[in-house]
N, C-alpha and C positions, 0 to 999 in steps of 0.2 A: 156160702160166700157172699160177702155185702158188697163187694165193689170189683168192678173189672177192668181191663184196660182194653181199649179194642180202636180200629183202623175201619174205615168203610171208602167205597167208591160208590160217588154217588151219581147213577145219571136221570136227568129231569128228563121231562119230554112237556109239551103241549099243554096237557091236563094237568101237568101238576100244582101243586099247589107253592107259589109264589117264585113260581117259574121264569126264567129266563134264557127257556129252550123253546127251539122251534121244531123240533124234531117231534112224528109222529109215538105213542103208546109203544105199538109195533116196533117202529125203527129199535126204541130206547131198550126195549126188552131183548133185538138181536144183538144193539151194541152189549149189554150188559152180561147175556149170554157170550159174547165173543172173548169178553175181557177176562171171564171165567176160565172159559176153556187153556186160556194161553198159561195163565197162573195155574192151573190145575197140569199142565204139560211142563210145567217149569219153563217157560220160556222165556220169562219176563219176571221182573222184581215187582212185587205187591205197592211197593214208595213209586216206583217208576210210574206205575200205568196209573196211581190215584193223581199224581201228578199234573199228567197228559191229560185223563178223561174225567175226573170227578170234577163235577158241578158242585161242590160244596167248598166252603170258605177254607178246610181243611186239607185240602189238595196240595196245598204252598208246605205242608209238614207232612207230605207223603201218607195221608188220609188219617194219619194220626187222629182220634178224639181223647185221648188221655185215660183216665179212669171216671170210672161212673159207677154211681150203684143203679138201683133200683129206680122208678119212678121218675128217672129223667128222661129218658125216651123216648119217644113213641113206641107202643105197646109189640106191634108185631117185630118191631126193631129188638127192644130188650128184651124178647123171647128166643131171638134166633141167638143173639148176642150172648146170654148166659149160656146157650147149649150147648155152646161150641169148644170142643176140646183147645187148647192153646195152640196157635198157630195153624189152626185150623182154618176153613175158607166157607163162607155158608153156600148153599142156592141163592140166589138171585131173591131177594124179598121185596115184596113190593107195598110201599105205604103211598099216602098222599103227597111225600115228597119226589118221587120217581122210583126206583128200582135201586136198589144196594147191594154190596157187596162187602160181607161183616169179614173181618180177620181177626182172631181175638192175639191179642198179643200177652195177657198175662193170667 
């Protein structure tokens, strides 16, 4: 498959890279871990909570990132991102941006 379509939520912390969080590593990785657990219980809509808590410019379209193929991502990102069955929800991965959270949508 060349190209996919996938949703993330994204939360920065401190360290990351071009940051505009203040929140500790730590902190970012229980929020990130929290947001998991609620989506994995169904308690909450995937648009809803990218909404509320992603740090990415993409939050305003319910973490939507559209379709992508290969070689546009950050690496650990488009690895988890292709593996994931449709509608599927990854672990928590973490790059130089903060901590994600992949939904594949297509």
């Amino acid at each position: 498959m060349d190209k996919i379509s996938a949703s993330h939520i994204l939360v920065m912390h401190n360290e990351s890279r071009d940051s505009r969080s203040d929140i500790s590593k730590n902190d970012a990785k229980k929020l990130i871990s929290d947001i998991r657990k609620k989506l994995i219980e169904k308690k909450h809509n995937f648009k809803d909570l990218a909404n509320k808590h992603s740090d990415c410019s993409s939050s305003k379209s319910g973490g939507s990132l559209g379709e992508f193929g290969k070689g546009v991502m950050v690496k650990a990102f488009e690895d988890a991102a292709f593996s994931l069955e449709v509608d599927q929800i990854s672990e928590p991965i973490e790059t130089e941006f903060g901590y994600h959270l992949i939904k594949r949508d297509n």
